[in-house]
KEDREN-339098 format. One line per field, with one value per residue (C-alpha): x negated, y negated, z; chain. Coordinates in pm, 1 decimal. Each point is the difference from the previous one (the first is absolute). Example, Ala and Ser with C-alpha at 12.3 -4.5 7.8 and 13.67 -1.06 7.14 Angstrom:
<recs>
east -1230.0,-137.0;
north 450.0,-344.0;
up 780.0,-66.0;
mol A,A;
</recs>
This chain:
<recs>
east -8306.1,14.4,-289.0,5.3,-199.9,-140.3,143.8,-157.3,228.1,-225.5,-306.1,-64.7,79.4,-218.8,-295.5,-17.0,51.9,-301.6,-219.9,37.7,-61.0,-313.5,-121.8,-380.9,65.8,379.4,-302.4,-229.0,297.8,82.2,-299.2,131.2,-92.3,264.8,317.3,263.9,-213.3,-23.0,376.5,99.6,-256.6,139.0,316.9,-73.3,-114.4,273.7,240.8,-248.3,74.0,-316.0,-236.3,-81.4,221.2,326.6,352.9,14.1,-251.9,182.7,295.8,111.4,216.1,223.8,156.9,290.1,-55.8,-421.2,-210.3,-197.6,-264.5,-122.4,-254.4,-149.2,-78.7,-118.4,-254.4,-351.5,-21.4,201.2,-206.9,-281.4,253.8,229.5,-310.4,-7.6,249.6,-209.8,-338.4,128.3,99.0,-310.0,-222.8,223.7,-63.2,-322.2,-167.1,-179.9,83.7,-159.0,301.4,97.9,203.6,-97.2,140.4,188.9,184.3,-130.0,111.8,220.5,195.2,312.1,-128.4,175.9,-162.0,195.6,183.8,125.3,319.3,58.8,-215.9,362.9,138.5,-284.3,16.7,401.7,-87.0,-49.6,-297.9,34.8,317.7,-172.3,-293.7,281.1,96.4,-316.6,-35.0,352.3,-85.6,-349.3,192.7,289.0,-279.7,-179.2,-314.3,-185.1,-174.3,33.8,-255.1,-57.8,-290.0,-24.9,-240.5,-225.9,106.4,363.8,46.9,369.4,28.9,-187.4,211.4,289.1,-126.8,-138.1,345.3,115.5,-240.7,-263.3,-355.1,-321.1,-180.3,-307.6,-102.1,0.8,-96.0,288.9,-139.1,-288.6,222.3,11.7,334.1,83.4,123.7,288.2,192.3,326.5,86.0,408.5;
north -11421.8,71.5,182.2,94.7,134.9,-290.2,-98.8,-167.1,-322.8,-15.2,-24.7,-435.0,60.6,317.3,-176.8,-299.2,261.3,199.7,-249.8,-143.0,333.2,93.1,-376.5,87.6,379.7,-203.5,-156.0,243.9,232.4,-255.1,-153.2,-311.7,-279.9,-293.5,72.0,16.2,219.6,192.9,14.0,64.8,348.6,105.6,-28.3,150.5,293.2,31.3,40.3,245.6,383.3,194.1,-206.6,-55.0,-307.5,131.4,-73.0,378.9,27.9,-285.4,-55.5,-350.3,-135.0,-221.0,-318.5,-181.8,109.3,-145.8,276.9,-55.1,287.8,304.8,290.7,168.6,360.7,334.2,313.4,-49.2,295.3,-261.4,-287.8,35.8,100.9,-349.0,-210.8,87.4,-258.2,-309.9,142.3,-23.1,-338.1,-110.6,143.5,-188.8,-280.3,-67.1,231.4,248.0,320.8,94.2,-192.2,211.3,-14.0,96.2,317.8,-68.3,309.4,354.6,254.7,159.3,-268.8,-171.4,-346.4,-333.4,-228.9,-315.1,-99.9,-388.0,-195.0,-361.6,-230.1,-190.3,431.7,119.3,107.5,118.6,366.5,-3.9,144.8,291.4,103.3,4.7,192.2,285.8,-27.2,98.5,256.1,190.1,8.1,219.8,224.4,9.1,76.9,218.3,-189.4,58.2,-332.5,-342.7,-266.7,-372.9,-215.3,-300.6,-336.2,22.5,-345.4,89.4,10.4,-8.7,219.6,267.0,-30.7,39.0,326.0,130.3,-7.8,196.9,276.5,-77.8,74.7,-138.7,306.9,-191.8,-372.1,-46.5,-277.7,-184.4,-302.3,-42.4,-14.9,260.6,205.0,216.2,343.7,61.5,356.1,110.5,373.8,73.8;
up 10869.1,-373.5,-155.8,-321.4,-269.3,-277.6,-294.3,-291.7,74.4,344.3,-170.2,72.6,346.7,-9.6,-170.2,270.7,305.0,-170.5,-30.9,362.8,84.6,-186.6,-89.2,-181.4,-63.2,-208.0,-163.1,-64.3,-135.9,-257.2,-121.8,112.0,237.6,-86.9,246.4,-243.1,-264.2,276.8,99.7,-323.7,-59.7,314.9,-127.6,-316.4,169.9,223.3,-276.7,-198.7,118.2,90.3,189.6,339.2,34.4,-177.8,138.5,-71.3,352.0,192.5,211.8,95.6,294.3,-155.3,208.2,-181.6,-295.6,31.7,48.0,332.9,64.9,-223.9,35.8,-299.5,75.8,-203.8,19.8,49.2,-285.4,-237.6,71.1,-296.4,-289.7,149.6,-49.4,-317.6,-172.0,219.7,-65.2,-400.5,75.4,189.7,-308.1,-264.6,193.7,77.0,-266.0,265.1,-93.0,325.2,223.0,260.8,317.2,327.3,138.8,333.2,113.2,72.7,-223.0,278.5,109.0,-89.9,-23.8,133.8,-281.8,96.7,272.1,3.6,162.9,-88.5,300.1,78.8,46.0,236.9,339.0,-58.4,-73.1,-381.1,-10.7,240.0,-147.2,-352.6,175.6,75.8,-313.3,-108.3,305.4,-120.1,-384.0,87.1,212.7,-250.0,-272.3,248.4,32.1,333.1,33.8,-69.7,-81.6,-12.1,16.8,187.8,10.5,329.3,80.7,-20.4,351.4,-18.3,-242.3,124.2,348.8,-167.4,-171.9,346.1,115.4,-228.8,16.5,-265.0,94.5,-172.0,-175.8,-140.7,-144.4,-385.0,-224.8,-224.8,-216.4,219.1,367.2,286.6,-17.4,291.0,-164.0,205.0,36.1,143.2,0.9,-40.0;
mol A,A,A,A,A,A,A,A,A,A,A,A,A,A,A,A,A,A,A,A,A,A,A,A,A,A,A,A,A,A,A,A,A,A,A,A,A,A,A,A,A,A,A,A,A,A,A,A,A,A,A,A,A,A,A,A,A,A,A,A,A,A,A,A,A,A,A,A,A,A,A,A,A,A,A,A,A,A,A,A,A,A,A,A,A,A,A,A,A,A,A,A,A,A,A,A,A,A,A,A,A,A,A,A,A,A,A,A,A,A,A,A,A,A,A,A,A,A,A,A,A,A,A,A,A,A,A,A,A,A,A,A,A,A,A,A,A,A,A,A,A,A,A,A,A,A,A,A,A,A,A,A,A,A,A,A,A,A,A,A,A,A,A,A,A,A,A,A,A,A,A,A,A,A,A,A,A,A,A,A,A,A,A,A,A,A;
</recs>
């Protein structure tokens, strides 16, 4: 299975994986609601170093040459200064100097922001290999815990975390949804 850290050149792949990944938060990120405004900000971020959704925070599993799952991944201590560059572009856009994002990951933690395999991929592994991607970078970093939030209604999901070891430390609030705030220790 080939995982490999993002490139630029993935950043259309990246930008549709993202989205059906984080659907309304893709939105709220952007300022966008039309599907391929959207797509294309996500993009545009992807290939912008220092934010949240950089190809510098993302590795990608790559199938013939299409690129097939990713998972976006940095500090929680990082998260507010790699907001900046879409909290800029929120306030450009819609004039409110007051835009903000909403903070997801405990200071603490190294944070799983995005997780996402192609729906014709899932269920062969992707994910959970991509997970110990994640896993081995915080121990390689020395990082003692690692975070990720997931929808309540993500039953699947949330199995799939269980299994590998992730517990849920408390309920938070993402664009008006319940996230379960969930926490592995390494």
């Amino acid at each position: 299975m080939t995982i490999r850290k993002a490139q630029k050149a993935d950043s259309q792949q990246a930008a549709v994986l993202i989205y059906d990944a984080i659907h309304d938060i893709g939105e709220a990120l952007t300022g966008e609601t039309d599907h391929d405004k959207v797509l294309q900000q996500l993009a545009a971020f992807f290939q912008t170093e220092g934010n949240r959704l950089s190809f510098e925070n993302s590795y990608v599993k790559v199938e013939d040459g299409e690129v097939v799952g990713m998972i976006i991944m940095y500090h929680g201590k990082d998260a507010e200064k790699l907001d900046e560059t879409i909290i800029e572009h929120l306030r450009a856009k819609s004039g409110d100097v007051g835009a903000e994002t909403e903070k997801e990951a405990d200071l603490d933690d190294f944070y799983i922001d995005t997780l996402s395999v192609a729906q014709d991929h899932g269920g062969r592994g992707i994910g959970t290999a991509l997970i110990e991607r994640a896993l081995s970078e915080a121990k390689e970093r020395g990082y003692p815990t690692v975070s990720l939030n997931v929808e309540e209604e993500n039953t699947g999901a949330k199995r799939l975390y269980s299994r590998l070891g992730f517990r849920v430390k408390k309920t938070i609030m993402i664009n008006g949804k319940n996230y379960h705030y969930l926490v592995r220790e390494i």
